[in-house]
C-alpha positions as CSV (number, residue, x, y, z in Angstrom):
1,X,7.7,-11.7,-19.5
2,X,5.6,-12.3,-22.4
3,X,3.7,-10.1,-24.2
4,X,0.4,-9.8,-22.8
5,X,1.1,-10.9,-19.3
6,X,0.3,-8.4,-16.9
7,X,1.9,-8.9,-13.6
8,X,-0.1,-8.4,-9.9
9,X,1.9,-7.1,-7.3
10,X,0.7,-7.7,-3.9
11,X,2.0,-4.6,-1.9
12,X,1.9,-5.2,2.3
13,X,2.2,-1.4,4.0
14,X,2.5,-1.8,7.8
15,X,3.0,1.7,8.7
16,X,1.7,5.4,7.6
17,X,3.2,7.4,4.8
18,X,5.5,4.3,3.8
19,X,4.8,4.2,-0.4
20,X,6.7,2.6,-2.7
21,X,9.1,5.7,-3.9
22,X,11.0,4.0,-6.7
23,X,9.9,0.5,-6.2
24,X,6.3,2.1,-7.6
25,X,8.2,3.8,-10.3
26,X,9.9,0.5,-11.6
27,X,6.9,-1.4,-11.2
28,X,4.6,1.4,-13.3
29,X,7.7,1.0,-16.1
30,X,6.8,-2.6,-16.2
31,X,3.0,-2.2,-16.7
32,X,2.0,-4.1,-12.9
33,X,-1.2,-4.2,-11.6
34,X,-1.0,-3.1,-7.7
35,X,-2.9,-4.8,-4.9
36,X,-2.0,-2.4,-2.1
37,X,-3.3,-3.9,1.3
38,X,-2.9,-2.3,4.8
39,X,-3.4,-5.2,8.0
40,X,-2.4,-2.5,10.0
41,X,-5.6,-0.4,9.1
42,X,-7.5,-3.9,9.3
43,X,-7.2,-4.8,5.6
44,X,-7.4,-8.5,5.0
45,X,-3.9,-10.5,3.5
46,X,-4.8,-13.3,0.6
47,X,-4.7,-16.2,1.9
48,X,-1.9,-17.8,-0.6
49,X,0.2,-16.8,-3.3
50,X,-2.1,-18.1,-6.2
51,X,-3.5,-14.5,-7.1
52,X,-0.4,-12.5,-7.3
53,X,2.7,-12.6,-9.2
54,X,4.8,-11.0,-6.4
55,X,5.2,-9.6,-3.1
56,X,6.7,-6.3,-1.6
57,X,6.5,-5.8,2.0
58,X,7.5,-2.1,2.8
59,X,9.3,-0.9,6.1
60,X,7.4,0.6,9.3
61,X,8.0,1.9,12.8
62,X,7.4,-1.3,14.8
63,X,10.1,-4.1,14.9
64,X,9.4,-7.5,13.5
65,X,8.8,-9.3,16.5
66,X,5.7,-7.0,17.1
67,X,2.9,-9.6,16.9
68,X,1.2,-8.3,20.2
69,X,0.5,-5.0,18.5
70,X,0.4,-6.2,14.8
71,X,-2.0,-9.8,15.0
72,X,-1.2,-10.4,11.4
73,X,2.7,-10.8,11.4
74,X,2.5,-14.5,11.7
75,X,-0.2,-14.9,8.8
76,X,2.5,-12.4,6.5
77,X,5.4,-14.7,6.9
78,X,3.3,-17.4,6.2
79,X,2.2,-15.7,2.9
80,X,5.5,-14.9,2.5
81,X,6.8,-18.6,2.5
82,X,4.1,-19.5,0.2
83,X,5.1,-16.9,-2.6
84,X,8.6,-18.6,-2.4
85,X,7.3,-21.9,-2.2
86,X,5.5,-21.3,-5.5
87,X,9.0,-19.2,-7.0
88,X,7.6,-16.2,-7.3
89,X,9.4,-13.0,-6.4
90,X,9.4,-11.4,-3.0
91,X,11.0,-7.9,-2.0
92,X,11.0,-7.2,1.8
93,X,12.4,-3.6,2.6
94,X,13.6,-2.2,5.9
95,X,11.1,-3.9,8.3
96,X,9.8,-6.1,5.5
97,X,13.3,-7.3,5.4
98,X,13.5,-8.0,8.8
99,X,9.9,-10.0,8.4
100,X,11.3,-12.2,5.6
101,X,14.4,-13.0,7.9
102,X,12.4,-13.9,10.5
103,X,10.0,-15.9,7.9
104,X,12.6,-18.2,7.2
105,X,14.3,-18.7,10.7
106,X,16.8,-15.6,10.6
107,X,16.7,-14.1,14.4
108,X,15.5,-10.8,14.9
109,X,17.5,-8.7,16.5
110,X,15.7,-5.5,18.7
111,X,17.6,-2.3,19.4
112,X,21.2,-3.5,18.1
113,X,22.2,-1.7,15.1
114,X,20.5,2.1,14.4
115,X,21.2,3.9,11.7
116,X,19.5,7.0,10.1
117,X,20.7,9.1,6.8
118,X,22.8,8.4,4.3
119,X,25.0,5.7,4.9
120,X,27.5,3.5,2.6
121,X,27.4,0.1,1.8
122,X,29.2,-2.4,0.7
123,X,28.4,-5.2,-1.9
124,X,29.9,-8.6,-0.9
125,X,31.3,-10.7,-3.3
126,X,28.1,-13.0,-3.9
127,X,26.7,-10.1,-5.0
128,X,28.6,-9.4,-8.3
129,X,26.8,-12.8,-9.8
130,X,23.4,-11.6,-8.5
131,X,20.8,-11.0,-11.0
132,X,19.5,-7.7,-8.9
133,X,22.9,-6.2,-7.2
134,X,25.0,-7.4,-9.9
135,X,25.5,-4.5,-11.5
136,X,25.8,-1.7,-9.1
137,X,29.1,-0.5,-7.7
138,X,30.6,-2.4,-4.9
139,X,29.8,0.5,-3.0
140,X,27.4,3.3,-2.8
141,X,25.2,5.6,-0.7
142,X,21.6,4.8,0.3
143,X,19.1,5.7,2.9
144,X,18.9,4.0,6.4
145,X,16.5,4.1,8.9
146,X,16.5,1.6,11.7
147,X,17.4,0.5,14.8
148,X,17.0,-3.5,14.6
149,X,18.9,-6.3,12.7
150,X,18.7,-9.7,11.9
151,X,20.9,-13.0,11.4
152,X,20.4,-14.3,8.4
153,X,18.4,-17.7,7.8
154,X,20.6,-20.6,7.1
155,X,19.5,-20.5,3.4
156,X,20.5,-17.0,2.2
157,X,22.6,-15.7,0.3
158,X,24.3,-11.9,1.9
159,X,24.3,-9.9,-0.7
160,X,25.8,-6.6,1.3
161,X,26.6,-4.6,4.6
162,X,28.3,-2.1,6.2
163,X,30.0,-1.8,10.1
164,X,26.4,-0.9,11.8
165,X,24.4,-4.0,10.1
166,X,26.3,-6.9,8.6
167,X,23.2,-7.9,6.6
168,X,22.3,-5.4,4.5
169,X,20.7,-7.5,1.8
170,X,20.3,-10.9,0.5
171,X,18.3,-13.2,-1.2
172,X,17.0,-16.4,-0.3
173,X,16.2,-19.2,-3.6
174,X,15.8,-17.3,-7.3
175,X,14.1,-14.1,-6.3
176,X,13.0,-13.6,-2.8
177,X,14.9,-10.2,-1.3
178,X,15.4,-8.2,1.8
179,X,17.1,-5.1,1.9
180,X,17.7,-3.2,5.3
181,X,18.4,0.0,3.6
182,X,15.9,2.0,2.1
183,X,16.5,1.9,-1.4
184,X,12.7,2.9,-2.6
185,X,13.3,6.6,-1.0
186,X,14.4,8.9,-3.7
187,X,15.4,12.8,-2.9
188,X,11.4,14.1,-2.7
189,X,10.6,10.9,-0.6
190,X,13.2,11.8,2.1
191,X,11.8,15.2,2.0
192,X,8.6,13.8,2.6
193,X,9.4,11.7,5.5
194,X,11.5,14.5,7.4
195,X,8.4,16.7,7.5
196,X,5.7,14.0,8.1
197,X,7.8,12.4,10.9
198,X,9.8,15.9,11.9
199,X,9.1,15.7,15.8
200,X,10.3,12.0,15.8
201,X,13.0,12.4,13.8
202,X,14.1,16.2,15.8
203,X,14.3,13.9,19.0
204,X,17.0,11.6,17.6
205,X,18.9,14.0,15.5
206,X,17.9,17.2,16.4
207,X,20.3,19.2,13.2
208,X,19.0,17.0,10.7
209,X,16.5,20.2,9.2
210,X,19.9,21.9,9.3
211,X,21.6,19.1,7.7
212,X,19.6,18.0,4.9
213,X,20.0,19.7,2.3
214,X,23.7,19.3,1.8
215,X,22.6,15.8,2.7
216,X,20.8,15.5,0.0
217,X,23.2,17.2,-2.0
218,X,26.1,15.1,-1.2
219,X,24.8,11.7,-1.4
220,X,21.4,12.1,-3.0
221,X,22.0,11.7,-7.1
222,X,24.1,8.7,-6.2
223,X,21.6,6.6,-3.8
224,X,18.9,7.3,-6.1
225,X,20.4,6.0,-9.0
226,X,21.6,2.7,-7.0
227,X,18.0,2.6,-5.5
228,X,16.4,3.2,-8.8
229,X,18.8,0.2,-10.6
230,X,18.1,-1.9,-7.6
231,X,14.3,-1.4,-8.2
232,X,13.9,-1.5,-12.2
233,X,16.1,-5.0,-11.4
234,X,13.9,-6.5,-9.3
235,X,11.2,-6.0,-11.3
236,X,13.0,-7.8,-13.9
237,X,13.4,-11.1,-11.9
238,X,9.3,-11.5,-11.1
């Protein structure tokens, strides 16, 4: 970027007490100017892309076929299409991911693949030339917390997986992204979510109280530093 240019990040929350954990961090780094906008809560979405230099749509309960409930889903993806049709950068994360699949022809797929914790992926080998993944290790601990996938659209590229979702991240043109996994949820962000959502969570994996401190013990320094990489990377490319 050149000196003087200020970036504006337009940031799309579709659920409660989803921030931007180290995305936020990367982006603060980097000087951006935030445009946080919540359709869930009724907030309108710009029109186009001509405002705003990028694009980050965070994760949420709901899955991305949800338009019954959430009215402004098909109005996002068309956004979304017209920040890559103008090259500028897109991150889509968790159900944001899912959204950008579905923006350009991936099918969604409800229910198939749940994951929750810690889990390990894998980079594929696409992913050692990529200008965001390129540098992490071929394998490495992040945070999951789904239960739906996707196929990918014709045009990406897959970037990584594991044995529950096969797309775990890819990247469609220069610098649009979705990641499945969770990489903006540091240590005091996963402690954060396990109290605000602790009777939903307690239904699903009732010893994960018990479990999380050696949780985050175990896998913690590791996925935070991959998330963190991921993040300050991403930045990089708007």
């Amino acid at each position: 970027m050149s000196a003087g240019f200020s970036m504006r990040v337009l940031v799309v929350q579709n659920y409660d007490k989803t921030g931007l954990g180290q995305v936020g961090a990367a982006l603060a780094e980097a000087g951006a100017d935030l445009d946080l906008r919540r359709p869930y809560q009724g907030d309108a979405l710009p029109e186009d892309a001509a405002g705003h230099d990028a694009l980050v749509v965070l994760g949420g309960g709901q899955n991305a076929l949800a338009d019954d409930d959430y009215p402004y889903f098909p109005a996002l993806l068309e956004l979304t299409r017209d920040f890559a049709d103008r090259d500028r950068a897109v991150l889509g994360i968790c159900l944001g991911s899912q959204l950008v699949a579905r923006a350009f022809g991936g099918e969604n797929r409800i229910g198939t693949a749940n994951e929750f914790g810690w889990c390990g992926v894998s980079l594929t080998p696409a992913a050692k030339a990529d200008p965001v993944l390129g540098a992490l290790p071929e394998k490495f601990p992040i945070f999951e917390w789904h239960d739906d996938t996707f196929v990918l659209p014709e045009k990406a590229v897959r970037l990584a997986g594991n044995d529950v979702a096969e797309n775990q991240a890819f990247r469609i043109g220069r610098a649009v992204y979705g990641f499945q996994f969770h990489f903006e949820a540091d240590r005091p962000m996963v402690r954060d979510w396990s109290k605000s959502f602790a009777p939903l969570i307690a239904q699903r994996h009732p010893d994960w109280s018990d479990r999380l401190d050696d949780e985050i013990a175990r896998n913690g320094p590791d996925a935070d530093a991959a998330g963190l990489a991921i993040a300050r990377a991403w930045v990089a490319a708007i």
